[in-house]
C-alpha positions in Angstrom: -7.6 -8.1 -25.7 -10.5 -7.9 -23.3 -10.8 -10.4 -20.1 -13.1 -10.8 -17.6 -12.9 -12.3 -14.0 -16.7 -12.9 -12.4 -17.7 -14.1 -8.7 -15.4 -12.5 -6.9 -15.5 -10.8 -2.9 -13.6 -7.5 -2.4 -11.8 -6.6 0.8 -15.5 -5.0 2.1 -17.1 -8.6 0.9 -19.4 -7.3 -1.5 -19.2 -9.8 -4.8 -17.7 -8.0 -7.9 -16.5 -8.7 -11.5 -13.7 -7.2 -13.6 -13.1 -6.4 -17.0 -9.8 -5.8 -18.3 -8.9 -4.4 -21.7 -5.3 -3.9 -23.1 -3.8 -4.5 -19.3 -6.2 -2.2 -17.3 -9.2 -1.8 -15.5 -11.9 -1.4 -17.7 -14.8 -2.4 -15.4 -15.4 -3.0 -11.6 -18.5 -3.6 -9.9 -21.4 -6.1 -9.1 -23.0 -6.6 -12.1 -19.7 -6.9 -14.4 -19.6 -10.6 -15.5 -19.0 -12.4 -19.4 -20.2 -15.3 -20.8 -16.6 -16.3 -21.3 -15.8 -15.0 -17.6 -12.8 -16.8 -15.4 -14.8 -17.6 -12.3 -13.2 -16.3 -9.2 -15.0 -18.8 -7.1 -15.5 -16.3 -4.5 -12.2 -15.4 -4.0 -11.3 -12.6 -2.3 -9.6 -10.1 -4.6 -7.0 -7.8 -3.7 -4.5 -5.3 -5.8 -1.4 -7.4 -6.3 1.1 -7.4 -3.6 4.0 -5.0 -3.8 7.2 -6.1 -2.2 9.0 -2.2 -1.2 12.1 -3.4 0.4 14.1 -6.5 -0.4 17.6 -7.6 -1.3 17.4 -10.1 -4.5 21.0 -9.9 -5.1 21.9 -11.3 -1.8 19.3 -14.6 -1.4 20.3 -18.0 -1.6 17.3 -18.9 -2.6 17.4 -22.6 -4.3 21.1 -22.9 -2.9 22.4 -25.5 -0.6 20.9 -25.2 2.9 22.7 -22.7 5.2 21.4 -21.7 8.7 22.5 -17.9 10.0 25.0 -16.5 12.2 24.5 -14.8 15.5 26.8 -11.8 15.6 27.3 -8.6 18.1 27.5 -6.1 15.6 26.3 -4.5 12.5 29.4 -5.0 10.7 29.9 -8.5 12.0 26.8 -9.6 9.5 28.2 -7.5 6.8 31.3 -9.0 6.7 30.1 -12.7 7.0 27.9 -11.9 3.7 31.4 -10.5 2.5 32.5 -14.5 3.2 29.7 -16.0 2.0 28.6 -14.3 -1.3 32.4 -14.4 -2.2 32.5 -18.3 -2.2 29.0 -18.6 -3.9 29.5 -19.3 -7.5 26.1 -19.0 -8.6 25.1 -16.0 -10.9 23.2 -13.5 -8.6 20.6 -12.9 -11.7 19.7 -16.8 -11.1 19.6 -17.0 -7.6 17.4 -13.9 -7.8 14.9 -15.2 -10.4 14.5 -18.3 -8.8 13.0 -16.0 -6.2 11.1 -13.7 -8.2 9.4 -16.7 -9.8 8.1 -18.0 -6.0 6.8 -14.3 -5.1 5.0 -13.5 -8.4 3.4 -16.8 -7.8 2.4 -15.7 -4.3 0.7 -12.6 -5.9 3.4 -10.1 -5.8 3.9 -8.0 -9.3 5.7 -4.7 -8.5 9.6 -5.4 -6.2 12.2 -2.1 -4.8 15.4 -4.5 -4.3 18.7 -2.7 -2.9 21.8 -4.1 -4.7 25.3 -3.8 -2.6 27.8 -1.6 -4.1 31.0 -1.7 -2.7 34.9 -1.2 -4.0 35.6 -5.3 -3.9 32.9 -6.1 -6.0 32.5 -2.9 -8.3 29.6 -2.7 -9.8 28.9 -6.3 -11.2 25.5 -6.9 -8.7 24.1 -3.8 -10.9 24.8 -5.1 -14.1 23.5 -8.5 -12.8 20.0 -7.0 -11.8 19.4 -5.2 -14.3 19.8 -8.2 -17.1 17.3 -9.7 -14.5 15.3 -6.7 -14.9 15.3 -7.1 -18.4 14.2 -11.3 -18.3 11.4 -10.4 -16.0 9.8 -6.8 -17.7 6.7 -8.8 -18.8 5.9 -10.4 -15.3 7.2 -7.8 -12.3 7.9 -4.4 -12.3 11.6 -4.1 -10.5 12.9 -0.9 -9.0 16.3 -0.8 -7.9 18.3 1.3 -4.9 22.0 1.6 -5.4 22.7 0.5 -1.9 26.3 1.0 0.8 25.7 -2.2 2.7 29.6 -1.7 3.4 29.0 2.1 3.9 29.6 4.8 1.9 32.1 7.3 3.2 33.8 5.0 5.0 35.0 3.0 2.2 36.8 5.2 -0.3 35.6 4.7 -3.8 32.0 3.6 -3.4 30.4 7.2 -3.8 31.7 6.6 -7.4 30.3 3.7 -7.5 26.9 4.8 -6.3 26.9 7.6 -8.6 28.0 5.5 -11.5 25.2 2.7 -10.6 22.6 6.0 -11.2 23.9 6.8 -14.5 23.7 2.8 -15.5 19.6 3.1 -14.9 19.2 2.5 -10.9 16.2 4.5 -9.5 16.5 5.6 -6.3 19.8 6.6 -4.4 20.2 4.4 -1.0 22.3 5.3 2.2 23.0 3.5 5.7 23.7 4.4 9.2 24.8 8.2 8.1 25.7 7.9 12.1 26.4 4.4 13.1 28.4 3.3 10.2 29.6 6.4 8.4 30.4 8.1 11.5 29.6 11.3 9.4 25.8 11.8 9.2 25.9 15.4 7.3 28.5 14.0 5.0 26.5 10.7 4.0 22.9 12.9 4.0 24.7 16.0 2.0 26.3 13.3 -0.9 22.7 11.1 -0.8 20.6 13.9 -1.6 22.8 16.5 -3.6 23.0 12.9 -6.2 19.4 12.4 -5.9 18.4 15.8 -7.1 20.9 15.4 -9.5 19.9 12.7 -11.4 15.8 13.0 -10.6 16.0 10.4 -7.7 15.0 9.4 -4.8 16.1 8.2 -1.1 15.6 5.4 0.6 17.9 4.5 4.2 18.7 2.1 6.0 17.9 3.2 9.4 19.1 0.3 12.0 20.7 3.5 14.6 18.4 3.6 17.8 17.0 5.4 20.4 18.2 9.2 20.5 20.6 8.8 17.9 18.8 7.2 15.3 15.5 9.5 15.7 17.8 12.3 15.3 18.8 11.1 12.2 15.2 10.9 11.3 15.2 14.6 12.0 18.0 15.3 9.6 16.3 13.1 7.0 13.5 15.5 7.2 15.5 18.4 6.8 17.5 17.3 4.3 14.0 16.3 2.1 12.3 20.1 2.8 16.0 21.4 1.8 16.4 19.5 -1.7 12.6 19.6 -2.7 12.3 16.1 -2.5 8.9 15.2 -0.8 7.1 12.2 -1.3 10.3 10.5 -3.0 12.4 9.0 0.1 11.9 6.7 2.4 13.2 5.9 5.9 13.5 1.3 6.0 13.6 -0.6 9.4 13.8 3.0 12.0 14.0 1.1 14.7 14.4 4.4 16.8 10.9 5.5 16.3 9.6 2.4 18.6 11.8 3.6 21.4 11.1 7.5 22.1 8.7 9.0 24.2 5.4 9.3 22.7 5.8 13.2 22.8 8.5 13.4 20.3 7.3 10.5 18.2 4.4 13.0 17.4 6.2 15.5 16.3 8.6 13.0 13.8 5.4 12.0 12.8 4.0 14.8 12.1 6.9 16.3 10.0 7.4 13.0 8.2 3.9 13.2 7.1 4.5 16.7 6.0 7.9 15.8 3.9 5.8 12.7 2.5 9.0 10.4 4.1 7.9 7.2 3.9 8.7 4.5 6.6 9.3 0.4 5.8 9.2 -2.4 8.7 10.1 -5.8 7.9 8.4 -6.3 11.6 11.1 -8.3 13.5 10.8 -10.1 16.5 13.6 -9.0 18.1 13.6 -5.1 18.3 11.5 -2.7 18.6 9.7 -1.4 15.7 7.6 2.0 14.5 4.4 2.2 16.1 2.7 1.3 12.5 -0.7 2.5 14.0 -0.4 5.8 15.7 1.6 6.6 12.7 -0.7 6.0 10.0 -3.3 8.0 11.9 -0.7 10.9 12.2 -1.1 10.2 8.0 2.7 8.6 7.2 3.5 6.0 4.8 4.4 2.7 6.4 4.7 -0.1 4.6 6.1 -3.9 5.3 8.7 -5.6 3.5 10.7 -8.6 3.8 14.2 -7.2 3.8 16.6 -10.0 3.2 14.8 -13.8 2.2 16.7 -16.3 2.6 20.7 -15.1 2.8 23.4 -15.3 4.8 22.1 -13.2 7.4 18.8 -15.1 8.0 18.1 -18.3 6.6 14.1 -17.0 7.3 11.4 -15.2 4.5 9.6 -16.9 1.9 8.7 -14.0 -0.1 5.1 -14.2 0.6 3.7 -10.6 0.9 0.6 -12.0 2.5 2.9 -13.7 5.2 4.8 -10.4 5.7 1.5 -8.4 6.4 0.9 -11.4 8.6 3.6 -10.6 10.8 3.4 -7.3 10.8 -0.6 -7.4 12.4 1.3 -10.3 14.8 3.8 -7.9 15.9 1.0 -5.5 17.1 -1.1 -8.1 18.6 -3.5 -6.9 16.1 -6.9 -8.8 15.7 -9.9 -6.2 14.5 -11.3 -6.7 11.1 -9.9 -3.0 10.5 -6.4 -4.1 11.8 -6.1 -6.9 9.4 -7.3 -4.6 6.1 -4.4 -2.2 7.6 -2.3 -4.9 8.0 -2.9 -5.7 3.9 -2.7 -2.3 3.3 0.7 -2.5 4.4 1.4 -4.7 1.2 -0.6 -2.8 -0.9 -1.8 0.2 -1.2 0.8 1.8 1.6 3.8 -0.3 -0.2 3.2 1.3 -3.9 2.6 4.9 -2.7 6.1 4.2 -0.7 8.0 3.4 -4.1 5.9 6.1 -6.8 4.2 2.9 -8.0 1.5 4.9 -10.4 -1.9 3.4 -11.4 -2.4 1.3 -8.9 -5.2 -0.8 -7.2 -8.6 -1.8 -8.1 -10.4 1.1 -10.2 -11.4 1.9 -13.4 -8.1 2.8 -15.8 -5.2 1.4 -13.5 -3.0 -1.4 -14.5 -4.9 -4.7 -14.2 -2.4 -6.6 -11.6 -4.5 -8.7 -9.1 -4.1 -11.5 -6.9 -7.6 -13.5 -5.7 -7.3 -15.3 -2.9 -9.4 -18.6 -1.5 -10.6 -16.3 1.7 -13.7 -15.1 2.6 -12.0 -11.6 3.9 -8.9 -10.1 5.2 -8.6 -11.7 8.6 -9.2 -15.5 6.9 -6.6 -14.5 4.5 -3.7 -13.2 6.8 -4.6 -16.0 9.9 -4.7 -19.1 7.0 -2.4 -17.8 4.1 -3.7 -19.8 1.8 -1.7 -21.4 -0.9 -4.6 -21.1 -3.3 -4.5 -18.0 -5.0 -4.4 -16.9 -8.9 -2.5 -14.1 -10.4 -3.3 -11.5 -12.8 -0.7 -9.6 -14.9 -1.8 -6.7 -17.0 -5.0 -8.1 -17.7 -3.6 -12.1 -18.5 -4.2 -14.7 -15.8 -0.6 -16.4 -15.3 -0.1 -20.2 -14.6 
C-alpha cells in the first residue's frame, strides 16, 4: 500500500512530501507529491516522538483525582505507591492503555516503560504489560525494563524475580540506587550486568544518588559497561549528580560516557539539579528527556505529551535559540531512539514510516505553543 503526505515544512522549513510504501519511507523531498496526496497544510513534520523513560504500570491515569505527597525520603514515596497501588482495583493493563491511547494521539509511537518487581507483588505488573504489549503491537512499539523500585538486594527474592521477568520477554535489565538504596553498589552493578550479558540485555538505572556519591556511581557504571562489553546498550535515567560536580570532572564523566556509549535520561525537574544537557551533547553523549512517572501516586503532574516534555526540558535551561529548541526536539527524537536501540528511525528513505505533523511553522512555535493540532502517522497509515 503506497501513501503519500504533500505540503509539508521540515524542522529546517524547507516544504517536502513523503511517500510511504508497505510502512516505510519510500520518498522524501520537495518535489514528492500525488494526486491522491493527504495535504499536510504546512505542518511541520517531525519523526514521531519516542517516550525512553516512563512508568505505565504505575499511572492513574483516568482514575479518581488524587493530588501527591510531600515526603523526606526516597523510600517514603516508595512506600506510599506500596499504599496506593495496593488499594487500586483497576487492572494496570487498563490504566496503562488509557494512557498509551492519549500519547500516541500526541505523536508518540515507540515507549521504554519500567515495570516494579518486587516480592509482594511477584511478577503480576509483568504479565500485565506485556498482554498490553500484545493489544497495542499495531499502534506503539513498547519496550520494557524489569525494574527494583523496592530495591534489589535489599529485599530478598526480587533478583529472582528480575531474572525471571527476563526470561518472560522483558528487554532491558533495570537497577536503582546501587548506593543509596542497596547500600551495596558492586553487589547491585555485579548482579545487573552479569544478567544482562546473560540474556543479551541491556541496562538502564535509576540514578537519584547525588553529588560525590552518585557521580561515583556513574563511574562504576562505566566500568562495569567497558568490563561486560556492553557499549551503547545502557543507560544512566535522572543522574542528578552530574548537575552538581565541578566542571572539571563532569568532562571527564562525559567524556568516558560518550566513549561506553552510556546514555543519560532527564525528566527535567524543577526541583533539583539536572545534567548539563548542553555541554554534554557537545562532549557527544546521549541525553534524552522523558516523562518518568505521569500521573501516579508520586506526582499527580505529566500529560504524556513528548512535545511538552522537550518543552521543559529547553525551559529548564533557559534555552531560547532556534538551535536550542531543534536540540530541545531532538531530545524526543532522534536522542530518545538511539538511547533505547530504536532501529530505522527518522525521516529518510527506507526507515519505518512513523511521523507526527504538527500545526507550527518550526521548532520554536511548536515547543512555545504545543499545539493540539497534530496528525499521526503509523507505518505508513494516518491514524484518527
Amino acid at each position: 500500500m503506497m501513501t503519500t503526505f504533500s505540503n509539508l515544512r521540515d524542522i529546517d522549513g524547507q516544504t517536502i512530501g513523503i511517500r510511504c510504501q508497505d510502512g516505510r519511507i519510500a520518498e522524501i523531498g520537495p518535489q514528492v507529491t500525488a494526486p491522491d496526496a493527504v495535504d499536510g497544510a504546512s505542518r511541520l513534520v517531525l519523526p514521531a516522538f519516542v517516550e525512553p523513560h516512563v512508568h505505565l504500570d504505575k499511572t492513574l491515569w483516568g482514575e479518581a483525582w488524587q493530588p501527591g505527597k510531600r515526603a523526606a525520603k526516597l523510600r517514603d514515596y516508595i512506600e506510599n505507591e506500596r499504599r496506593v497501588l495496593s488499594a487500586n482495583t483497576t487492572a494496570p493493563e487498563e490504566r496503562a492503555g488509557r494512557l498509551l491511547g492519549q500519547m500516541l494521539a500526541y505523536g508518540t509511537t515507540a515507549v521504554r516503560s519500567h515495570i516494579d518487581v518486587a516480592p509482594d507483588m511477584g511478577l503480576t505488573h509483568v504479565e500485565a504489560m506485556l498482554r498490553l504489549r500484545e493489544v497495542w503491537s499495531d499502534r506503539v512499539d513498547l519496550q520494557f525494563v524489569a525494574f527494583p523500585q523496592q530495591g534489589l538486594l535489599c529485599r530478598p527474592g526480587t533478583a529472582d524475580l528480575i531474572r525471571a521477568a527476563m526470561d518472560m520477554g522483558v528487554e532491558t535489565v533495570g537497577g536503582l540506587d546501587p548506593a543509596g538504596i542497596d547500600g551495596d553498589p558492586d553487589g547491585q552493578l555485579r548482579f545487573i550486568f552479569d544478567l544482562a550479558v546473560e540474556k543479551g540485555a541491556g541496562v538502564d538505572i535509576h540514578l537519584h544518588d547525588k553529588g560525590d556519591l552518585g557521580a561515583w556511581q556513574v563511574e562504576r557504571i562505566a566500568d562495569y559497561t567497558a568490563a561486560s562489553g556492553l557499549a551503547s546498550k545502557v543507560m544512566i535515567s535522572h543522574a542528578y549528580c552530574l548537575g552538581m560536580i565541578p566542571d572539571a570532572r563532569l568532562k571527564r564523566i562525559g567524556r568516558r560516557l560518550a566513549d561506553t556509549g552510556i546514555s543519560l535520561m532527564t525528566s527535567a525537574p524543577a526541583d533539583v539539579a539536572v545534567p548539563p544537557v548542553e555541554e554534554l551533547t557537545e562532549m557527544g553523549v546521549t541525553v534524552c528527556c522523558g516523562s518518568d512517572g505521569i500521573r501516579d501516586s508520586w506526582s499527580p503532574f505529566g500529560n504524556g505529551d513528548m512535545l511538552e516534555r522537550a518543552f521543559l526540558t529547553a525551559y529548564r535551561f533557559d534555552w531560547n535559540l532556534d538551535e536550542d529548541f531543534t536540540r530541545a526536539l531532538g531530545c524526543a527524537t532522534h536522542a530518545a531512539a538511539k538511547a533505547i536501540g530504536l532501529q530505522d528511525y527518522g525521516l529518510a528513505v527506507g526507515n519505518r514510516a512513523d511521523f507526527v505533523m504538527i500545526a507550527a511553522s518550526g521548532a520554536g512555535d511548536a515547543l512555545c505553543r504545543r499545539p493540539a493540532d497534530r496528525l499521526v502517522v503509523r507505518r505508513g497509515n494516518l491514524l484518527a
